[in-house]
C-alpha positions as CSV (number, residue, x, y, z in Angstrom):
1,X,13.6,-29.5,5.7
2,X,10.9,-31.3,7.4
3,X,10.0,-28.8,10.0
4,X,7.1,-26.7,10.0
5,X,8.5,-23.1,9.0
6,X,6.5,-20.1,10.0
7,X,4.7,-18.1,7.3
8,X,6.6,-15.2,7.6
9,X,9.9,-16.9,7.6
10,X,8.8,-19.2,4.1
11,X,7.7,-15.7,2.4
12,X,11.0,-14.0,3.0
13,X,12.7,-16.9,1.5
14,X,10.7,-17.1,-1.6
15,X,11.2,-13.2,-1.9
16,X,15.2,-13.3,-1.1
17,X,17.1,-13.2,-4.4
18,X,13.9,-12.3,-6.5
19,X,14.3,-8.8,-8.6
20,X,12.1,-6.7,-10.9
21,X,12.0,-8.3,-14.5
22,X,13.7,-5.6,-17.0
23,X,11.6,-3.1,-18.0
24,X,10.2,-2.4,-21.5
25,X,8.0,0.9,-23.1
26,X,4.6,0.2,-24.0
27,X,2.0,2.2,-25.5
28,X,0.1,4.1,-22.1
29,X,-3.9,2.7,-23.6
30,X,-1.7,-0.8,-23.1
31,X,-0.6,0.1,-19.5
32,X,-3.6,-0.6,-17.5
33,X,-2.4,-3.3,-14.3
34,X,1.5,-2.9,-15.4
35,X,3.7,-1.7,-12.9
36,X,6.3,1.7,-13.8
37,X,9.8,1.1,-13.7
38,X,11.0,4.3,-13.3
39,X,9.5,7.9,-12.0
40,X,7.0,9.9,-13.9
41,X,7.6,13.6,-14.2
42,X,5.5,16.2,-16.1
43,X,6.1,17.2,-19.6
44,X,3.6,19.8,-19.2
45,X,1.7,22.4,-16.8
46,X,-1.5,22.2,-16.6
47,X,-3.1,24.2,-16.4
48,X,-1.0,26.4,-18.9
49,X,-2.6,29.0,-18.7
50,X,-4.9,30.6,-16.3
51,X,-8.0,29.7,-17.2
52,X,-11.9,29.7,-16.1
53,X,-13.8,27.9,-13.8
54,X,-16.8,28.7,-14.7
55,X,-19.1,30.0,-18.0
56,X,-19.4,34.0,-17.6
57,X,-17.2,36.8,-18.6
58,X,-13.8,38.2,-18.3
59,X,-13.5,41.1,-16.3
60,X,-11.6,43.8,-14.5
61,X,-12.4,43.8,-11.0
62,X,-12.1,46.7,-10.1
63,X,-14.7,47.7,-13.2
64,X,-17.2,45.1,-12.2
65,X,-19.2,46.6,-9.8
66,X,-22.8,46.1,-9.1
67,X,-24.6,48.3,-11.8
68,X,-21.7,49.5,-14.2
69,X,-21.8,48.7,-17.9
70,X,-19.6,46.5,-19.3
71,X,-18.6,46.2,-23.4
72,X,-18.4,43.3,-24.7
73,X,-15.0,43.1,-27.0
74,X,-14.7,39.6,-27.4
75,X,-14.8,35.8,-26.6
76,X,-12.6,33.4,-25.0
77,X,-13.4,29.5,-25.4
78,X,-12.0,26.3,-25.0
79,X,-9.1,26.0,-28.3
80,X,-10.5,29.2,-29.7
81,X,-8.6,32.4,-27.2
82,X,-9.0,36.2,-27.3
83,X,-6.4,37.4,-28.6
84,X,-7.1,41.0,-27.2
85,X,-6.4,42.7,-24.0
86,X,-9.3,43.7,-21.5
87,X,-8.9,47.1,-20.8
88,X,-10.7,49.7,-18.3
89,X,-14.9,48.9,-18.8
90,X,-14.1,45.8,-21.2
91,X,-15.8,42.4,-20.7
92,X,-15.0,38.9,-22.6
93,X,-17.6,36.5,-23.2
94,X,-16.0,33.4,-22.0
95,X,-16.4,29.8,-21.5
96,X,-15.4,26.8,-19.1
97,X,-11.5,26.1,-19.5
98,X,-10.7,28.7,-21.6
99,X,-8.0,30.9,-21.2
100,X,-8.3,34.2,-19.3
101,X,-7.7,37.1,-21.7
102,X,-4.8,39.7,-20.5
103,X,-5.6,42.3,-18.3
104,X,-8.6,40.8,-16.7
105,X,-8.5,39.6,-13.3
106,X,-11.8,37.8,-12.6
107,X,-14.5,36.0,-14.0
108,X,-18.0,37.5,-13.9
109,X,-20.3,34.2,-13.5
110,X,-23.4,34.2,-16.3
111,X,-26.5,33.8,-14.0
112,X,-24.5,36.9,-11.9
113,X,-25.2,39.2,-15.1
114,X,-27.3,40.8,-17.4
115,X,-26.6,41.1,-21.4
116,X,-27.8,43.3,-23.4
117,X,-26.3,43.5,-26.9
118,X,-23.1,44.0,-26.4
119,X,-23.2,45.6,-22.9
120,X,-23.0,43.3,-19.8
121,X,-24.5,45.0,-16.5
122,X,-23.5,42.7,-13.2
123,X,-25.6,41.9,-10.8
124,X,-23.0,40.7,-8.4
125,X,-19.5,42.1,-8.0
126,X,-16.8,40.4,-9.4
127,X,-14.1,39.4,-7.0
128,X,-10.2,39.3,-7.7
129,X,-8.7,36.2,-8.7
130,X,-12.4,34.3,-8.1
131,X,-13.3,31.4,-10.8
132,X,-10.2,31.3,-12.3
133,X,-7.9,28.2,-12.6
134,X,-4.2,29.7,-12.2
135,X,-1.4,28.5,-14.0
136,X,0.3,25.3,-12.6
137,X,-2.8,24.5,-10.5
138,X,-2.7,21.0,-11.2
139,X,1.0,20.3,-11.8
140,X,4.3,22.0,-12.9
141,X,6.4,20.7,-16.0
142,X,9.3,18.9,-14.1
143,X,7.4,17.9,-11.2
144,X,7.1,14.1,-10.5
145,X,3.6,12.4,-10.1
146,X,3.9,8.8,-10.2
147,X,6.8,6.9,-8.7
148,X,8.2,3.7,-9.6
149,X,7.0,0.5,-8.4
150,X,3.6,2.1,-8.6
151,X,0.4,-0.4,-10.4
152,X,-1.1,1.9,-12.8
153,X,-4.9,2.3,-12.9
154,X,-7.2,3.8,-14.4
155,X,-6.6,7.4,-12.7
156,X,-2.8,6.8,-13.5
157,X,-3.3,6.5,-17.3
158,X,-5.4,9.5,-17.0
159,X,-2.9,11.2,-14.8
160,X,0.1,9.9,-17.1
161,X,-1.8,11.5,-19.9
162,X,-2.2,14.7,-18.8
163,X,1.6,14.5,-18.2
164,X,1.9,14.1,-21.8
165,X,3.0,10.9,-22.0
166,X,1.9,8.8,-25.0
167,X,4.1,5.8,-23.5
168,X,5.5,4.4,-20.6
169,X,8.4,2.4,-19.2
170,X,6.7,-0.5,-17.2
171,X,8.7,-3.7,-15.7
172,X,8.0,-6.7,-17.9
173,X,5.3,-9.0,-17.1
174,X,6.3,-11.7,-14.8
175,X,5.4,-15.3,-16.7
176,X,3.8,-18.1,-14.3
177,X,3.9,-21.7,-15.9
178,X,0.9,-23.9,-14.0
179,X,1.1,-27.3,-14.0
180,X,-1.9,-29.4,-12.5
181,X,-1.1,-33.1,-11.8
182,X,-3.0,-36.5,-10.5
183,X,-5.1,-39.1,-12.3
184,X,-8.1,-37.9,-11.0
185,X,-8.4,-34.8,-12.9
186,X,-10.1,-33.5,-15.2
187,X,-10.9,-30.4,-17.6
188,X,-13.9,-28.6,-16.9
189,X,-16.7,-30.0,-19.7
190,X,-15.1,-32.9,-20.1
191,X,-16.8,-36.5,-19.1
192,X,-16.0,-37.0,-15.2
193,X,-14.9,-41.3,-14.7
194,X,-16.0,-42.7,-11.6
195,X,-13.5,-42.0,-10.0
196,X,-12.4,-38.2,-11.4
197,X,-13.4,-34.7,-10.1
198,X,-13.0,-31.6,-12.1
199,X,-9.5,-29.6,-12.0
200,X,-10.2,-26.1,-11.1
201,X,-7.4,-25.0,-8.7
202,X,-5.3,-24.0,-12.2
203,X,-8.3,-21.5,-13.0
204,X,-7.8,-19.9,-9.7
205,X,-4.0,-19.7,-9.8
206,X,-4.2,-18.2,-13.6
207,X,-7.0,-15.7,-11.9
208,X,-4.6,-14.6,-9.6
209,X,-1.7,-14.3,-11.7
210,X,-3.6,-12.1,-14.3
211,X,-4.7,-10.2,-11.0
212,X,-1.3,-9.2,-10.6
213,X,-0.6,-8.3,-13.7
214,X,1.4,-11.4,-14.9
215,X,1.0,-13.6,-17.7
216,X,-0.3,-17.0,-17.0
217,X,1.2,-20.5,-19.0
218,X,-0.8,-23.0,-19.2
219,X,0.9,-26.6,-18.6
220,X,-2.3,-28.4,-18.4
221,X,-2.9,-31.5,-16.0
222,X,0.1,-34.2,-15.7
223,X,-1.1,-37.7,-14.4
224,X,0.8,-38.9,-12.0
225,X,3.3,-40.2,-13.8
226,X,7.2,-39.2,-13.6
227,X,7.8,-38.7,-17.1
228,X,4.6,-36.7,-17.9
229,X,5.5,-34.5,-15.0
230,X,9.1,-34.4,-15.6
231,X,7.9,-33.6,-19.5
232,X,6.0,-30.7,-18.5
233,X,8.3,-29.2,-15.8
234,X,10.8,-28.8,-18.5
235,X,8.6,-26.9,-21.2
236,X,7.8,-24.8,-17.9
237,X,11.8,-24.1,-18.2
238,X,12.2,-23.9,-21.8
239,X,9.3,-21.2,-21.5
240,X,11.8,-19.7,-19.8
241,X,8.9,-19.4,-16.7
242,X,9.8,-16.9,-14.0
243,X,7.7,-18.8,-11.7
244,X,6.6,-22.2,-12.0
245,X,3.3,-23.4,-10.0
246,X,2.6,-27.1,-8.9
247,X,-0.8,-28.1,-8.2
248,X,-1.0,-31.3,-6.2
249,X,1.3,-34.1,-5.8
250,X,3.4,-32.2,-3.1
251,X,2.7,-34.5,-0.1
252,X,4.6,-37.6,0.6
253,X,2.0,-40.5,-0.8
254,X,2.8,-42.7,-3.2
255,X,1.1,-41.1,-5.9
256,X,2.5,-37.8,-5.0
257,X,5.6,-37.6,-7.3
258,X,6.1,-33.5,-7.6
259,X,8.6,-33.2,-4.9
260,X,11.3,-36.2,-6.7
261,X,10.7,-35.1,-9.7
262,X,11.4,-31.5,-9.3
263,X,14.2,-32.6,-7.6
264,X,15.6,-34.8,-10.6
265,X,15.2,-31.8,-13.0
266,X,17.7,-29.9,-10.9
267,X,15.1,-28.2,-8.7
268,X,17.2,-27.0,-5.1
269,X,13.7,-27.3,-2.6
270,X,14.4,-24.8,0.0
271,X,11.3,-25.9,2.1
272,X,8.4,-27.8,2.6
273,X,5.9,-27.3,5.0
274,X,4.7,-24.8,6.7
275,X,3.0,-23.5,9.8
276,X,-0.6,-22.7,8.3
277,X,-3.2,-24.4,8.1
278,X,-4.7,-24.7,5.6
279,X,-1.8,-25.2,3.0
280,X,0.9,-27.1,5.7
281,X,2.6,-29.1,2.5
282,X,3.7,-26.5,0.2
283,X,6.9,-26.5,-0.7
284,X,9.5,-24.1,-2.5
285,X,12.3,-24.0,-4.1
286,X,14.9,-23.0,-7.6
287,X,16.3,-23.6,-10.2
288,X,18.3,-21.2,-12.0
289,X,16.5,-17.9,-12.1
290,X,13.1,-19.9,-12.0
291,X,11.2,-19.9,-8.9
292,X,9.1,-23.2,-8.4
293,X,6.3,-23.4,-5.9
294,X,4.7,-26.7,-5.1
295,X,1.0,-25.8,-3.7
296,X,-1.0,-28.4,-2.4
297,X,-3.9,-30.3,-4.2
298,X,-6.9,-29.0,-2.3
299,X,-8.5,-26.1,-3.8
300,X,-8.7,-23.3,-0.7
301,X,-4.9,-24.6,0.5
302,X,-3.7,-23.6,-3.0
303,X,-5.5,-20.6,-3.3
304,X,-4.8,-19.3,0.3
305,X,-1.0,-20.3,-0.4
306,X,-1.6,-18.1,-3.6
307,X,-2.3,-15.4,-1.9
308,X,0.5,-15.8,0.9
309,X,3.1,-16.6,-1.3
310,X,2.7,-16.3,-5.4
311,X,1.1,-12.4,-5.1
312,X,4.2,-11.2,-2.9
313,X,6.5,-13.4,-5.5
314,X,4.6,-12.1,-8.6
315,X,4.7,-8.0,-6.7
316,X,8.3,-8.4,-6.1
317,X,9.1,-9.4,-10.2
318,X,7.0,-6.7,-11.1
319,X,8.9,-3.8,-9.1
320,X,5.7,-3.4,-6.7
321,X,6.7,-1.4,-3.5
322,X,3.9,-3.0,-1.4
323,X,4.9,-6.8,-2.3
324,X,4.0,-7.9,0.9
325,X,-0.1,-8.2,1.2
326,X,-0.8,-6.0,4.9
327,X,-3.1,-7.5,7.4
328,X,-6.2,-5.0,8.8
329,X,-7.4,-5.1,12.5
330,X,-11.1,-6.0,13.0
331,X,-13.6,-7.7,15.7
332,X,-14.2,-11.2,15.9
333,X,-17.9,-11.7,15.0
334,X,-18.3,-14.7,17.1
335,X,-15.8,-16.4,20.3
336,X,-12.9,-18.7,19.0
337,X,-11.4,-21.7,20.7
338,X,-8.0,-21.9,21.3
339,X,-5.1,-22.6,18.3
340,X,-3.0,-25.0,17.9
341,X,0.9,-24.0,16.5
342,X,-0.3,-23.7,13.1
343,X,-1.3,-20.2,11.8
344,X,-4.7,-20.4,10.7
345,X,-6.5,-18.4,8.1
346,X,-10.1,-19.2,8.3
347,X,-12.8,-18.2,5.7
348,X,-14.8,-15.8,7.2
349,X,-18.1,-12.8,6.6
350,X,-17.1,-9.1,6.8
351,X,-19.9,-6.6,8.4
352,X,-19.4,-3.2,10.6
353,X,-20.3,-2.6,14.3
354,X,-22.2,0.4,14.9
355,X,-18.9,2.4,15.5
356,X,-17.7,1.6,11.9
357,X,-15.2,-1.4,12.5
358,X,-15.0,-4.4,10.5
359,X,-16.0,-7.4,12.2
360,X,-14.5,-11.0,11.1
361,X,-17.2,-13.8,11.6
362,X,-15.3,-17.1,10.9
363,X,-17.8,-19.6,8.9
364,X,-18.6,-22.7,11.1
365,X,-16.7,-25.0,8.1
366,X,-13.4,-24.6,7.0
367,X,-12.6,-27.7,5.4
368,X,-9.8,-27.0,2.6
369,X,-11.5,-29.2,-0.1
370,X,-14.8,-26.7,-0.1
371,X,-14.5,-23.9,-2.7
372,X,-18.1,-22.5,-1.8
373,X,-17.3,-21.2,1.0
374,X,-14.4,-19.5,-0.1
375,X,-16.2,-17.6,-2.8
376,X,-18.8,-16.6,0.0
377,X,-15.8,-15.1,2.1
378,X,-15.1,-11.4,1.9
379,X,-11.9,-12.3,4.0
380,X,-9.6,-14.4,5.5
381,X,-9.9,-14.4,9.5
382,X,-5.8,-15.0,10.5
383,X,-5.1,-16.6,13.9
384,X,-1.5,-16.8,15.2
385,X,0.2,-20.0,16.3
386,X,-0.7,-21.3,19.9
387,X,-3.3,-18.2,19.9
388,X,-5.6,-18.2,22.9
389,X,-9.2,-18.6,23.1
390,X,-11.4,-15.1,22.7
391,X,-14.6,-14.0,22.4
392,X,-16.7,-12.0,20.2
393,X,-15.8,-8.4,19.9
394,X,-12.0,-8.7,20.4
395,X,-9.6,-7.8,18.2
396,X,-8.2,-10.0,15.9
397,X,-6.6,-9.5,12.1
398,X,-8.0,-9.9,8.8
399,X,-6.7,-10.2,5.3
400,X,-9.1,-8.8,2.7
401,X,-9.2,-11.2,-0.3
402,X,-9.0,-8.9,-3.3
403,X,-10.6,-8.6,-6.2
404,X,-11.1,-9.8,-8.9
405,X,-10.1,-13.5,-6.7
């Protein structure tokens, strides 16, 4: 268990065995960021009726020539119809999204006509089948839109809508109990000892976890003590957590009492370590149907292990199809020395070259403890084990860090 693992090799052990949580119905304004368990079809057409494009009136084609006189018979808007027919030299007032009247065939656009009274004369000729929305255009009642495993936004719950769904069947939210640990913590506002700094890596966790669409439990900060962490590893378990973060204590000082404990509470580690840098002592493991990740204390290590690890976990619980975040070519935006054999994923700027593509330019520090740089990054600059020296303008791969981290 002491080897470094590779990053792809420690990701596809925390995903092995993990599921989508059971789904449950929830009101669609509620669905926002959940993810559907099961295919959306249409309960509707829509359009379901043919219906206009534009504001202007109903016509015949073959009637509305350039000069000929039109009667006006009726009016067709949006919820109010005409319930006649347009016969040979009849015209219909009608408006935008209302439903063609029978027996007409094209729209006569307003600005394309003159009224007078209740005579239309067009100035242009209508066309056949032009500004009208056919039946169906959109979707057919049957047909299936949105397919499990799919995140909803905001253009699915419009989408779902218009399907005629008032409610939809959405995997549960994973729950993520986070537990920060040491002596030298503590909460933001609160008077900082000598010797304290300010916990903030549990902020960034929760952040990412609500990013996902999960629900975030709060454990607070355990000193490093083997009771209070033992204590609060438990109510992480009697929460009946379907992930449970660590923050800290995962190395093998004396004061860094995660790792034993999690393994007195019945905790099977799988692993610990990893080939990355930064976030090398992270470890992983079960128990029972909880998975437990053991990120490091320093803040980018646990957020870049976050990212790496928790979001494909957290994607996986929730059904996503795309669990696995995907990695996007770019430029290097300044030459790199060699790696060594762990994968690196630097904090870096994003900007274009003049043919479009995104170039990577990794920040000259990229110590773990600095948080300011990470909130300057727009990505993560990812350099593979034992990866040679290069120079700016070759290719290399990025992660994008997503919002809202």
């Amino acid at each position: 268990m002491s080897a470094l693992l590779p990053v792809v090799d420690a990701r596809a052990r925390i995903l092995d065995g993990l599921t989508p949580k059971p789904a449950e119905t929830v009101a669609l304004g509620d669905a926002l960021g959940r993810t559907l368990a099961a295919p959306l079809a249409a309960l509707r057409t829509q359009p379901p009726w043919d219906c206009s494009a534009m504001d202007g009136y109903a016509v015949r084609a073959a009637d509305a020539t350039v000069g000929a006189r039109l009667k006006v018979v009726g009016e067709s808007a949006a919820g109010r119809s005409f319930a006649g027919e347009i016969g040979a030299g009849d015209a219909a007032r009608i408006f935008t999204g209302a439903p063609v009247p029978k027996g007409a065939d094209a729209v006569l656009l307003q600005e394309d006509a003159d009224r007078d009274g209740d005579a239309v004369t067009p100035r242009e000729a209508a066309l056949a089948g032009r500004h009208i929305r056919r039946a169906g255009l959109d979707f057919q009642a049957g047909e299936t839109l949105l397919d499990a495993g799919r995140r909803l936004g905001a253009r699915d719950l419009a989408l779902a809508a218009a399907l005629g769904h008032g409610a939809l069947s959405v995997a549960r939210r994973p729950r993520v109990a986070i537990l920060a640990t040491g002596d030298e913590l503590v909460a933001p506002g609160a008077e900082v000892g000598p010797d304290q700094i300010v916990a903030s890596n549990a902020f960034a966790i929760a952040g990412v976890v609500a990013g996902e669409g999960g629900e975030a439990i709060d454990l607070g900060i355990a000193p490093d003590d083997r009771d209070a962490i033992r204590a609060a590893v438990e109510r992480a378990f009697a929460a009946e957590a379907d992930i449970l973060v660590t923050l800290g204590g995962a190395s093998v000082g004396d004061h860094d009492l995660v790792r034993p404990v999690l393994e007195e509470a019945g905790v099977a580690l799988d692993f610990w370590k990893i080939a990355m840098r930064p976030g090398k002592p992270m470890m992983a493991g079960r128990r029972d149907a909880t998975l437990v990740l053991g990120l490091p204390g320093n803040p980018v290590s646990a957020i870049v292990c976050a990212l790496l690890f928790l979001v494909p976990a957290l994607r996986r619980l929730s059904g996503r199809a795309d669990a696995t975040p995907g990695l996007r070519p770019a430029r290097l935006g300044r030459d790199m020395p060699a790696n060594d054999h762990r994968e690196d994923y630097m904090r870096a700027a994003l900007s274009f070259d003049d043919a479009g593509r995104p170039v990577a330019t990794a920040f000259p520090r990229q110590d773990s403890s600095m948080l300011r740089p990470l909130a300057d990054a727009e990505c993560l600059l990812v350099r593979a084990p034992n990866a040679p020296a290069a120079s700016a303008g070759d290719p290399c791969l990025i992660l994008e860090l997503p919002y809202p981290l």
